[in-house]
C-alpha positions in Angstrom: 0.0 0.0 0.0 1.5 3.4 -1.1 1.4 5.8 1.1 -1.5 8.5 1.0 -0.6 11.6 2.8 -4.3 13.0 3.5 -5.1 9.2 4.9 -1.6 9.6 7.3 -2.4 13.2 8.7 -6.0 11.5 9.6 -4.0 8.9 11.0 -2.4 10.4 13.8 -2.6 9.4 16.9 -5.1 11.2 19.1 -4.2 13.7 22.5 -2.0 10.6 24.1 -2.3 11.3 28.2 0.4 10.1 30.1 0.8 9.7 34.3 4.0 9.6 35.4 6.2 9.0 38.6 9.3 8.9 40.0 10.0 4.9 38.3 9.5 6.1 35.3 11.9 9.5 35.5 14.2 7.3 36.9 13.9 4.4 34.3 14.9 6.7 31.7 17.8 7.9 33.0 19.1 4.7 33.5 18.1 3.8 29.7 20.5 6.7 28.7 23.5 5.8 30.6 23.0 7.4 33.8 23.7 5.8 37.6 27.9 5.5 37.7 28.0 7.4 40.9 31.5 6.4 41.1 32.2 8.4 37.8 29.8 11.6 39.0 28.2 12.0 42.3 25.8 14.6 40.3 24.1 11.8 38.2 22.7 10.7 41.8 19.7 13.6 41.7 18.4 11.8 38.6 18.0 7.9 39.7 17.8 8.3 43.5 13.9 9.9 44.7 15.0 12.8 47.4 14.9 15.9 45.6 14.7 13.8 42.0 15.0 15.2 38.6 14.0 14.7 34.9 16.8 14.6 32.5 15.7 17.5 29.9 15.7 15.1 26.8 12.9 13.1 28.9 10.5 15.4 26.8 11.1 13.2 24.1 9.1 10.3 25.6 6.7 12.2 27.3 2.8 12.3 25.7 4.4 10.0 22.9 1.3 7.5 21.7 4.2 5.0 20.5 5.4 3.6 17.5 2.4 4.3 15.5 3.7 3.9 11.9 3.5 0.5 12.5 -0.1 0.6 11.9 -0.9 -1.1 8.5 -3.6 1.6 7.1 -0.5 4.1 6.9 0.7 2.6 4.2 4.3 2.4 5.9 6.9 -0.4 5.3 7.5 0.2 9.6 10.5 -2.3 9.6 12.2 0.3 6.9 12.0 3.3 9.4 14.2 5.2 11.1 14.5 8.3 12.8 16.2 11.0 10.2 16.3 14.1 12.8 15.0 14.8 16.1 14.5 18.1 17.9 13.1 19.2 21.2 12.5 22.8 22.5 12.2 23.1 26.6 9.4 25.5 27.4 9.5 24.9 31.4 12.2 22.4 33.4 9.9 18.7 33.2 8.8 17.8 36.3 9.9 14.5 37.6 6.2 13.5 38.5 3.1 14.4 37.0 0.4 14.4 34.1 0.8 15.3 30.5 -1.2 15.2 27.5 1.1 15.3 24.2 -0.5 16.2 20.6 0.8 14.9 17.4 0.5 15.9 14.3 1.7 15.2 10.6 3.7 18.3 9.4 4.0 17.0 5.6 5.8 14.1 3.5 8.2 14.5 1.0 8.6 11.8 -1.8 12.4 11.7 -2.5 11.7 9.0 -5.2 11.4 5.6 -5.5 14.9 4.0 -5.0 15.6 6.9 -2.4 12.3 6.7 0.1 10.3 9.5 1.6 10.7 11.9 4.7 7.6 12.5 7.2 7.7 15.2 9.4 5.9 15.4 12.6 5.5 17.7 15.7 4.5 17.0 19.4 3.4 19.7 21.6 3.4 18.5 25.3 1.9 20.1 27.5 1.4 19.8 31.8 -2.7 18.6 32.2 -2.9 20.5 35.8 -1.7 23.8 34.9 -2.0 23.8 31.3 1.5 24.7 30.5 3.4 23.5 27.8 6.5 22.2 28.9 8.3 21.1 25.2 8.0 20.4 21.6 9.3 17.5 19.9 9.8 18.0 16.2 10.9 14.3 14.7 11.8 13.5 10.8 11.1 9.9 9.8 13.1 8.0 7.2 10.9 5.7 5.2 13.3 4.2 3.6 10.9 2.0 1.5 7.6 4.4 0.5 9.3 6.7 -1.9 7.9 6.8 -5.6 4.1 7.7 -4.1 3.6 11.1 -6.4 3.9 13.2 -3.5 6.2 16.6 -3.2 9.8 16.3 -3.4 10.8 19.3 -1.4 14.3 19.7 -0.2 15.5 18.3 2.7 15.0 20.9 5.9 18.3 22.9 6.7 20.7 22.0 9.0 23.7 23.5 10.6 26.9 23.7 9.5 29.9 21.7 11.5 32.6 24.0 12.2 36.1 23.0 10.8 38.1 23.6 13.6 39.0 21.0 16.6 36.5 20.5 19.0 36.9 22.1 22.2 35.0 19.3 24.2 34.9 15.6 23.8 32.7 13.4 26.2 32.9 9.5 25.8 30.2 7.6 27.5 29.2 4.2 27.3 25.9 2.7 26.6 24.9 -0.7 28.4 24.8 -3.8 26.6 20.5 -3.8 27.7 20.3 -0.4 27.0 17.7 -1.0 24.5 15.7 -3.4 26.3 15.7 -0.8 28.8 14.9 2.1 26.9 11.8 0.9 24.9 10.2 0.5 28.1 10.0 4.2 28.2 7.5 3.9 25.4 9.3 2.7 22.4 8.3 -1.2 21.1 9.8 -0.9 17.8 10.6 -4.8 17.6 13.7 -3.3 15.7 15.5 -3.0 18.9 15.0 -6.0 20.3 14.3 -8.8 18.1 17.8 -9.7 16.2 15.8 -11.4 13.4 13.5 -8.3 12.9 16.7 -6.3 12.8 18.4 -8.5 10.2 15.5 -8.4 8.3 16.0 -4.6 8.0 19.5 -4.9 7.2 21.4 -4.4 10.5 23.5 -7.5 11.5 21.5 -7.1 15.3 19.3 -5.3 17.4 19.8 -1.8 16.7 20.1 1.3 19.5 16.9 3.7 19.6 18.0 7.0 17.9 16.2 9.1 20.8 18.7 6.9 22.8 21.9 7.4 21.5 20.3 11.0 21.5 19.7 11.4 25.0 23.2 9.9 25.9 24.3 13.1 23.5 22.2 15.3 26.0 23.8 13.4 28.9 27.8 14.6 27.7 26.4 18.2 27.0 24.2 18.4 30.1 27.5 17.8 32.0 29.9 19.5 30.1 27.4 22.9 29.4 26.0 23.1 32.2 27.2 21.4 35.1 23.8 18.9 35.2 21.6 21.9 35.9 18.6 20.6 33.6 16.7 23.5 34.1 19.7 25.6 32.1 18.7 23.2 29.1 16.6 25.5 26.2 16.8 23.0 23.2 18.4 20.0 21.6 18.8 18.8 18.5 20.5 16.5 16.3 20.6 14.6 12.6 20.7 11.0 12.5 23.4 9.7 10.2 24.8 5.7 11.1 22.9 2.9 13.8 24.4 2.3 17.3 24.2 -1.0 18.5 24.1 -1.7 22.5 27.2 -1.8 24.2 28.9 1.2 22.1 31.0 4.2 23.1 29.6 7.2 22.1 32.3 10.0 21.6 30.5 13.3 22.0 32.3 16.6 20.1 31.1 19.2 21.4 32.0 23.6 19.7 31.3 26.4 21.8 29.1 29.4 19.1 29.1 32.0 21.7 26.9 32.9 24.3 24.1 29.9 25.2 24.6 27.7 21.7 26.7 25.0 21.0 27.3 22.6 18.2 28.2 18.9 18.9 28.0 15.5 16.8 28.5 12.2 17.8 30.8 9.2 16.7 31.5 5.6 17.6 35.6 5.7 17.8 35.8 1.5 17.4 34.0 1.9 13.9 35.1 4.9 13.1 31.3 5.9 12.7 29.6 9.4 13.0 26.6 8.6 14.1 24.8 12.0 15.4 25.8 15.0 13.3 24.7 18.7 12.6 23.4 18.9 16.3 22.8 22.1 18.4 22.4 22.7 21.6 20.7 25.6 23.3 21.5 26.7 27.3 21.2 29.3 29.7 
């Protein structure tokens, strides 16, 4: 089934309300690599309950109906997906308990072609269900690699920054667990893609592939501690392109450019394969 862009943006998933606690702030941060107190005392205010914390990239999970692509009446080939670019804006510092309701919507879809697949652009407001307040906005690019060639638009690509040419001045290598994606797609995630090898190989990967929003929030992790000294609530926006997979058990070397005043520019790599695997990323602080 080809896909049918007026059928996909009636196809989004309705207002998704979400209750969470203090398991589920602190599952997350463990998903993304946090918990070595012996490496950083700080990383104990976001896995230990007195005076806990959200990790500012937990916006991305937050209100998030799931892996809804995977529905057959979008027209999707779901095992061909992947996440192309990810962005989140922080409107308030997330509370580490709470109530949220998080609205998604299809932005557009751009037909690159046939042999080349299509792009599908969505954006999640989030918002807090007692006071009303939006606390972030997700802005995700899909790559379907299979669904090109459907006679829709072929608009460029969306603009992305430039890398600077000069050497970094930050690098941050962290670690992800070997279980770190059967860990993280219990924060809302069940793309079997990350957890079934033979759903993986039938993709193309040679295993169980690393979420994106994973490897993105161990990104956040190196700049959160590097930029700002794990005050979350100094944390104004994120965002990053995808460019290569991460498999469980990597090292993610994090490069990280200081633009002035509040803005930095960061990708990410995986030294033992000499992969980049984030790229193009920003990073906004106070």
């Amino acid at each position: 089934m080809a896909i049918d862009v007026a059928r996909l943006q009636d196809l989004a998933p309705a207002p998704f309300e979400q209750r969470y606690g203090p398991d589920e702030t602190i599952l997350y941060a463990l998903a993304v690599g946090l918990g070595d107190m012996a490496d950083d005392p700080r990383q104990l205010g976001f896995v230990y309950e007195p005076g806990l914390r959200a990790l500012p990239t937990m916006g991305l999970v937050l209100g998030d109906p799931g892996f809804w692509l995977q529905d057959p009446a979008t027209g999707i080939d779901w095992p061909q997906v992947l996440y192309g670019e990810v962005s989140i804006d922080l409107h308030a510092a997330l509370p580490s308990h709470g109530q949220v309701v998080g609205t998604t919507r299809v932005d557009s879809v751009v037909d690159k072609g046939a042999a080349k697949g299509a792009l599908l652009y969505t954006t999640r407001e989030v918002v807090d269900c007692e006071t009303r307040r939006p606390l972030c906005t997700v802005r995700s690019t899909y790559v379907c690699r299979s669904d090109g060639g459907f006679g829709g638009p072929s608009n460029p690509p969306r603009a992305v920054v430039e890398m600077p040419t000069r050497p970094a001045d930050e690098r941050v290598a962290l670690t992800t667990r070997a279980e770190s994606a059967l860990l993280y797609r219990l924060t809302g995630d069940r793309n079997p893609l990350h957890a079934d090898p033979s759903v993986a190989q039938s993709a193309g990967f040679p295993k169980s592939v690393l979420h994106g929003l994973c490897s993105f929030g161990v990104a956040g992790h190196a700049l959160l501690r590097s930029l700002c000294g794990y005050q979350a609530e100094r944390v104004l926006g994120m965002g990053a392109r995808f460019v290569a997979p991460v498999y469980p058990g990597d090292t993610l070397l994090t490069e990280i450019w200081r633009e002035g005043a509040g803005l930095a520019v960061f990708r990410c790599s995986v030294p033992a394969r000499e992969d980049i695997v984030l790229s193009n990323g920003t990073f906004r602080y106070a």
